[in-house]
N, C-alpha and C positions, 0 to 999 in steps of 0.2 A: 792465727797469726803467730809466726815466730817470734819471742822477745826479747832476742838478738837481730841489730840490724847485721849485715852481710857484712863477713870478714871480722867477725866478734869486737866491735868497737862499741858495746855497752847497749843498755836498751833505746825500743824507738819512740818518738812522742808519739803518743798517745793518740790517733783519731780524732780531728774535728777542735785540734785543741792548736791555737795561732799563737805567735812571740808580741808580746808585750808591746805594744807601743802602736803596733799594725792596725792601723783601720781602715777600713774596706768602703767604699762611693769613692769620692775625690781623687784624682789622680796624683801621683804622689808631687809634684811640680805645686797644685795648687794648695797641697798641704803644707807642706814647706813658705810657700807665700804667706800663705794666712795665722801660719805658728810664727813667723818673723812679723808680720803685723802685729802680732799680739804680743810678742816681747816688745816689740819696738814702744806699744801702748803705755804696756806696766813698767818698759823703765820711762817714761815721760811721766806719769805719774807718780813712780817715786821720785825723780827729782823735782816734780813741783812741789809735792808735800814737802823734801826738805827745805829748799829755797822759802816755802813759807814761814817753817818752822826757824829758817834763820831769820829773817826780816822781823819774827814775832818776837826772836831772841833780842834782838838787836834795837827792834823801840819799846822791848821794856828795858834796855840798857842805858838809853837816852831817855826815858823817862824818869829813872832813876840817878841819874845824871843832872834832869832838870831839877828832882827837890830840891836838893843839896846847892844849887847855885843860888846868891841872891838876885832874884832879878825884881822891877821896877815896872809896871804895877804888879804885884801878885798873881794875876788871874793872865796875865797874858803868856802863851805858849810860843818858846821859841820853835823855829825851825830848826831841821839837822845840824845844817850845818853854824845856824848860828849857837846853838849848844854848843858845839866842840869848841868855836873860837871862842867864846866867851867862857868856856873851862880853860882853855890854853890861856887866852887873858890872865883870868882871876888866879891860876896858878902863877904866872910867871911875876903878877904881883905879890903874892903871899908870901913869894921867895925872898924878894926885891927887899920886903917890909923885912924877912928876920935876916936878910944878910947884911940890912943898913941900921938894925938896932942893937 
């Protein structure tokens, strides 16, 4: 074997040795299908992990929300949204109290 390809443009590859990426069964059509399937998968699953990781963010923010509030009895858990309003409430009171004293 020459180790010049023709017309001296550098050496040849090497015998028996393929380009990276290349895999041999499946036709390249159903390859392309099934590598977009599988992206399509791993980004669905990274954005459900984040979406989880927000909403975990998020009622430990409203739980930490709820100590800090007094509510009536003790043991009872508000809901979302009744957290916020009853923070918007007891705020808009506390103001109410040091701009009228």
């Amino acid at each position: 074997r020459p180790a010049e390809a023709p017309g001296g443009r550098g050496l040849r590859r090497a015998e028996g040795k393929r380009r990276p990426g290349r895999a041999r069964g499946a036709p390249r059509a159903a390859r392309t299908a099934e590598t977009a399937q599988r992206i399509k998968r791993s980004r669905r699953l990274k954005a459900n992990n984040r979406e989880r990781n927000r909403m975990h963010n998020l009622n430990a923010a409203l739980d930490a929300l709820r100590d800090v509030l007094p509510t009536f009895p003790e043991d009872a858990k508000l809901t979302k949204i009744e957290t916020l309003r009853f923070a918007h409430n007891y705020i808009w009171a506390l103001t109410e109290t040091l701009r009228l004293a």
